[in-house]
Biotite code that builds the C-alpha atoms (Angstrom):
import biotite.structure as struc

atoms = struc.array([
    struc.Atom([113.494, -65.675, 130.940], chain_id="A", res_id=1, res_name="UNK", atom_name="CA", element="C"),
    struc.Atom([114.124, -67.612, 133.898], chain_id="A", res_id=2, res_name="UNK", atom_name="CA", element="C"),
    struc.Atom([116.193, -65.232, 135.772], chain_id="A", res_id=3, res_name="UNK", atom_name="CA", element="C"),
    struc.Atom([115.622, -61.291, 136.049], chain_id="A", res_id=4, res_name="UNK", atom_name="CA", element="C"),
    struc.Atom([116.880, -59.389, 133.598], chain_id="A", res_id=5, res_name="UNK", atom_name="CA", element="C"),
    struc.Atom([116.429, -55.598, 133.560], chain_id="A", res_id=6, res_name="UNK", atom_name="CA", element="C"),
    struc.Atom([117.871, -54.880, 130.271], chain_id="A", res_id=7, res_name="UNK", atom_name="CA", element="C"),
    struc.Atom([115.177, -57.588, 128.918], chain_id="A", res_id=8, res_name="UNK", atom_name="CA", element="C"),
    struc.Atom([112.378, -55.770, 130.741], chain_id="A", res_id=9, res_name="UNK", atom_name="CA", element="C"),
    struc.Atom([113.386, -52.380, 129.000], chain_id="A", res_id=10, res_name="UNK", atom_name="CA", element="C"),
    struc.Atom([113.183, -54.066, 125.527], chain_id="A", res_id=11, res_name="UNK", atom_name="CA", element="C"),
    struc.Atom([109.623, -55.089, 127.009], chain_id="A", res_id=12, res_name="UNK", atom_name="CA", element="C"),
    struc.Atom([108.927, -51.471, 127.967], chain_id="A", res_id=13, res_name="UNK", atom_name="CA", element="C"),
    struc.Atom([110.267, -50.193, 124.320], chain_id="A", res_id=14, res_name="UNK", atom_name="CA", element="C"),
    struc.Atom([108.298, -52.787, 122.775], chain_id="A", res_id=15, res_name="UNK", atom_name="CA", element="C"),
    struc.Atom([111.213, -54.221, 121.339], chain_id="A", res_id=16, res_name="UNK", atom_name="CA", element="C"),
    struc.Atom([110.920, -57.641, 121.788], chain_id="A", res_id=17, res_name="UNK", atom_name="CA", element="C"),
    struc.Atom([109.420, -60.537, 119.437], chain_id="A", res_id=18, res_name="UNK", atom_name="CA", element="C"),
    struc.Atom([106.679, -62.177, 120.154], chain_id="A", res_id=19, res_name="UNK", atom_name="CA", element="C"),
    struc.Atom([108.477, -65.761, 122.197], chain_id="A", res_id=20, res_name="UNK", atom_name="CA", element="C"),
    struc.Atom([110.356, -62.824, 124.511], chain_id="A", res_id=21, res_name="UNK", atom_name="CA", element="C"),
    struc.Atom([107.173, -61.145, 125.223], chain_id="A", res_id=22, res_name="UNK", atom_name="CA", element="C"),
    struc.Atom([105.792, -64.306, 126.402], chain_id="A", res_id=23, res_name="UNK", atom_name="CA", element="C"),
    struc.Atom([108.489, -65.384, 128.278], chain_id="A", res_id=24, res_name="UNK", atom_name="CA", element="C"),
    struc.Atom([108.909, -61.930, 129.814], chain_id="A", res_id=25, res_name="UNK", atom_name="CA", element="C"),
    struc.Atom([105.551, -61.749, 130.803], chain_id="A", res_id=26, res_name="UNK", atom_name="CA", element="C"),
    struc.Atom([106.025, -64.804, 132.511], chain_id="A", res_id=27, res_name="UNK", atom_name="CA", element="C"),
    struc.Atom([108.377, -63.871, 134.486], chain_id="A", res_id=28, res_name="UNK", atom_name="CA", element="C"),
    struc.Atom([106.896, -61.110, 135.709], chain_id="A", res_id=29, res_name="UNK", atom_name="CA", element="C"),
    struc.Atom([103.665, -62.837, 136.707], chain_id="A", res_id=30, res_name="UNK", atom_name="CA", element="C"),
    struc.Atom([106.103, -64.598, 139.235], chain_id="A", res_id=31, res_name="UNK", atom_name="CA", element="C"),
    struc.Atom([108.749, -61.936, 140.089], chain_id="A", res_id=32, res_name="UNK", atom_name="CA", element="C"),
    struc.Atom([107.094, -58.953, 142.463], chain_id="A", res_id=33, res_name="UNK", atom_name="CA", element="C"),
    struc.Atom([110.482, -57.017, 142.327], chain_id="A", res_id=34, res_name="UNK", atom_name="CA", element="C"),
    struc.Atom([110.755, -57.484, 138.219], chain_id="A", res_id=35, res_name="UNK", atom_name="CA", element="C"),
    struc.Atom([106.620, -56.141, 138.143], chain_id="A", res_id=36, res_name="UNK", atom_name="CA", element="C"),
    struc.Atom([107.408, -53.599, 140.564], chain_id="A", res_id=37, res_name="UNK", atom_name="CA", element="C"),
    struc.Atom([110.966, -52.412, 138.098], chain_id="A", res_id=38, res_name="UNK", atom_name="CA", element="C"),
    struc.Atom([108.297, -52.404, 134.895], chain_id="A", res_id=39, res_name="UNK", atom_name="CA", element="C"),
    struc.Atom([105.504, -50.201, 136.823], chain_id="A", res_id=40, res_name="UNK", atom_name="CA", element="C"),
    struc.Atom([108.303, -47.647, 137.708], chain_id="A", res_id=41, res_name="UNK", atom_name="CA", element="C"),
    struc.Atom([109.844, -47.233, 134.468], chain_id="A", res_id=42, res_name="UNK", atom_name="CA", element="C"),
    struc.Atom([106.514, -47.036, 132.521], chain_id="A", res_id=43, res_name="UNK", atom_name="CA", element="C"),
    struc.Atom([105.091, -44.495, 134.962], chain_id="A", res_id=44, res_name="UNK", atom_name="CA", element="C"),
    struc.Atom([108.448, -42.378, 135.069], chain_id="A", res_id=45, res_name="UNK", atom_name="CA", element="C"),
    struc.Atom([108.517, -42.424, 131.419], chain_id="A", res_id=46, res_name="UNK", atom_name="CA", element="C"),
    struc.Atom([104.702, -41.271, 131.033], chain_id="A", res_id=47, res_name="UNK", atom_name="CA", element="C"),
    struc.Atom([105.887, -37.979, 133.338], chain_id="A", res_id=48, res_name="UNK", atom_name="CA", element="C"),
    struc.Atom([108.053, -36.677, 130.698], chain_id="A", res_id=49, res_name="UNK", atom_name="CA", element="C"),
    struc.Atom([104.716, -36.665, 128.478], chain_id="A", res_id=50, res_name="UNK", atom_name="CA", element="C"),
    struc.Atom([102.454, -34.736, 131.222], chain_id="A", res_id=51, res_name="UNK", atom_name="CA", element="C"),
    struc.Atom([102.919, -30.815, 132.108], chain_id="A", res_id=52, res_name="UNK", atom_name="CA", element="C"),
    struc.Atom([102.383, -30.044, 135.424], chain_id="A", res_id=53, res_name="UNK", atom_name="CA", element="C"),
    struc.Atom([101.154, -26.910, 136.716], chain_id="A", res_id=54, res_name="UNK", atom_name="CA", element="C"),
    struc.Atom([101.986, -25.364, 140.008], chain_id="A", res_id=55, res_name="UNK", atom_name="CA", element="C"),
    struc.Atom([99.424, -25.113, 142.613], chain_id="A", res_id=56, res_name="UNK", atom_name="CA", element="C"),
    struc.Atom([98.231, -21.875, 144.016], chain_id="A", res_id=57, res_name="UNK", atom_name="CA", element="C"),
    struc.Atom([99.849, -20.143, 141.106], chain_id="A", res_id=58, res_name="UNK", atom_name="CA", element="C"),
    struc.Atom([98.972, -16.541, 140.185], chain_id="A", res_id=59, res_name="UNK", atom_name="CA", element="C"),
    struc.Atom([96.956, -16.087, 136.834], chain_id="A", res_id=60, res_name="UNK", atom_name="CA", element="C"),
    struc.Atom([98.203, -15.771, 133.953], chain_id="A", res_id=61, res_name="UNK", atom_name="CA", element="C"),
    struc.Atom([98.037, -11.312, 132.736], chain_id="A", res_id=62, res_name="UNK", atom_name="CA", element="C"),
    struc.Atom([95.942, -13.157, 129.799], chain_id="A", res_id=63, res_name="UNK", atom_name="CA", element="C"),
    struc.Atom([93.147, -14.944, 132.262], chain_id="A", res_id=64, res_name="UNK", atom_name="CA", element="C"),
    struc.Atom([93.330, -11.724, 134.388], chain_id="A", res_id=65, res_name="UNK", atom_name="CA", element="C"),
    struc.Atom([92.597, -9.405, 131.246], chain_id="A", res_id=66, res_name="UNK", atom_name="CA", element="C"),
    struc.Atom([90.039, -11.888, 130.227], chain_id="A", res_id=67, res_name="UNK", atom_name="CA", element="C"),
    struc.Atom([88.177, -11.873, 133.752], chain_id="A", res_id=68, res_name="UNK", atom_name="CA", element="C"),
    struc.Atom([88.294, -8.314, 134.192], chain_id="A", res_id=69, res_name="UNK", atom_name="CA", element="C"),
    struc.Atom([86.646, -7.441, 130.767], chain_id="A", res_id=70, res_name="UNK", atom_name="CA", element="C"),
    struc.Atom([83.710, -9.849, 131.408], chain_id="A", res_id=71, res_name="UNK", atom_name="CA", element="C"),
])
């Protein structure tokens, strides 16, 4: 992979490539900030679908309120 390729790097990502691509990928992005840069954001936007966020400063929950009041 001498030149950038992002539909390469999502095969990388989805683990889709054989073992010579791998290499050669990871080549490439030892070398190539903007490539290494391209794989950190897609991994990390992809991990966010797995994560739940909750809102900060949110009321409690009737459940947590029911449970602190009976203790």
């Amino acid at each position: 992979m001498s030149a950038c390729s992002f539909d390469r790097l999502l095969q990388l990502v989805d683990m889709k490539l054989d073992l010579d691509r791998q290499l050669e990928a990871y080549d490439h992005l030892d070398r190539c900030d903007i490539c290494r840069d391209a794989v950190y954001e897609v991994s990390r936007d992809r991990d966010e679908a797995f994560f739940i966020y909750r809102m900060h400063r949110a009321e409690p929950s009737i459940l947590q309120r029911s449970m602190i009041t009976t203790a």
